[in-house]
C-alpha positions as CSV (number, residue, x, y, z in Angstrom):
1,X,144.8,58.6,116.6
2,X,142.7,58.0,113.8
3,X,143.1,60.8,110.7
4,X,141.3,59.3,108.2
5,X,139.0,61.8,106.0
6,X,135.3,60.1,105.0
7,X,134.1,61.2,101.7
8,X,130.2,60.5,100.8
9,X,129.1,60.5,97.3
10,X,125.4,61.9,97.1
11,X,123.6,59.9,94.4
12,X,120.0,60.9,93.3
13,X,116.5,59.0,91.9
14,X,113.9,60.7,90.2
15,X,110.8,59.1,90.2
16,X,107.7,60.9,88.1
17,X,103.8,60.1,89.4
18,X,101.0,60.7,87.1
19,X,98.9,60.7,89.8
20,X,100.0,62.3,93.2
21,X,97.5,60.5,95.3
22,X,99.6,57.8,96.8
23,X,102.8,60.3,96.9
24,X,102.4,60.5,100.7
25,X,102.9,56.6,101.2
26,X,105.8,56.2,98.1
27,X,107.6,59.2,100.8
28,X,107.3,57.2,103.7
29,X,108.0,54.0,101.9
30,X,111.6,55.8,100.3
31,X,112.2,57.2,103.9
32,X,112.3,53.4,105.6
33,X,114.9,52.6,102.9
34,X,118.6,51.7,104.7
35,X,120.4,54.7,103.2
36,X,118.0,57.0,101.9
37,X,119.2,60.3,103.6
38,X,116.1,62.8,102.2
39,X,112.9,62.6,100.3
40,X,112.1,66.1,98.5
41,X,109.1,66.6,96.5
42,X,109.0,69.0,93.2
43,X,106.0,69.8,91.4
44,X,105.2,69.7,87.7
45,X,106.6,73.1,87.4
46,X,109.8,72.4,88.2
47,X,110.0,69.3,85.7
48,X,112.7,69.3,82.4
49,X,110.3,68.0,79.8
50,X,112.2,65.6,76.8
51,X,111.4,68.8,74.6
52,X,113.5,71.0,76.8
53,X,116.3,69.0,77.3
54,X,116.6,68.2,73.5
55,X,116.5,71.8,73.3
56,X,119.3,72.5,76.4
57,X,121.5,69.8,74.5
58,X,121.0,71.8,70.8
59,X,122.2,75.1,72.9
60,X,125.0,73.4,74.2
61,X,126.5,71.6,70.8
62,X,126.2,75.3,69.0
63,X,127.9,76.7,72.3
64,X,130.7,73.9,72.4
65,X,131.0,74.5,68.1
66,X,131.9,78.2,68.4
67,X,128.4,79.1,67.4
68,X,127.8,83.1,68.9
69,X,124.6,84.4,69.9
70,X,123.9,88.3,70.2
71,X,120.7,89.4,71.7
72,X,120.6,93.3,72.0
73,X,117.0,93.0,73.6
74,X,115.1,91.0,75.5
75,X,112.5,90.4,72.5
76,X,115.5,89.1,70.7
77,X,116.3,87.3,73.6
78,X,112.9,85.6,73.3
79,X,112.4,85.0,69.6
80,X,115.9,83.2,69.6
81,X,114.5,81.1,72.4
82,X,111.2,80.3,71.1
83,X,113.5,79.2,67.8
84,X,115.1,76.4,69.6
């Protein structure tokens, strides 16, 4: 009896259209591809921007130095945000 356990490793490509029109075709072409298991579509809105993720890596070199933030409100909150 065979026992062996399969693990898959799920790897991911982002692809970014300026123009959506042929984004029906580019799914179906991805889809015909030997080992392409799901094509999901995410709007603009749901994009990291190269701003943001400088901003996400700034946050997380102050976080990983020791560096404390204290926000008693949410305006606080905000301006400290904004300041990134």
């Amino acid at each position: 009896m065979d026992t062996r356990t399969y693990t898959s490793q799920t790897n991911q490509v982002i692809v970014t259209l300026e123009d959506g029109a042929a984004l029906s075709e580019i799914r179906k072409a991805l889809l015909l591809i030997r080992g392409v298991a799901a094509v999901r579509v995410a709007h603009g809105d749901n994009m990291v921007t190269p701003a943001l993720r400088t901003k996400i890596r700034k946050a997380r070199k102050e976080s990983s130095d020791g560096e404390t933030i204290v926000c008693s409100t949410p305006e606080e909150m905000q301006q400290y945000f904004d300041s990134l």
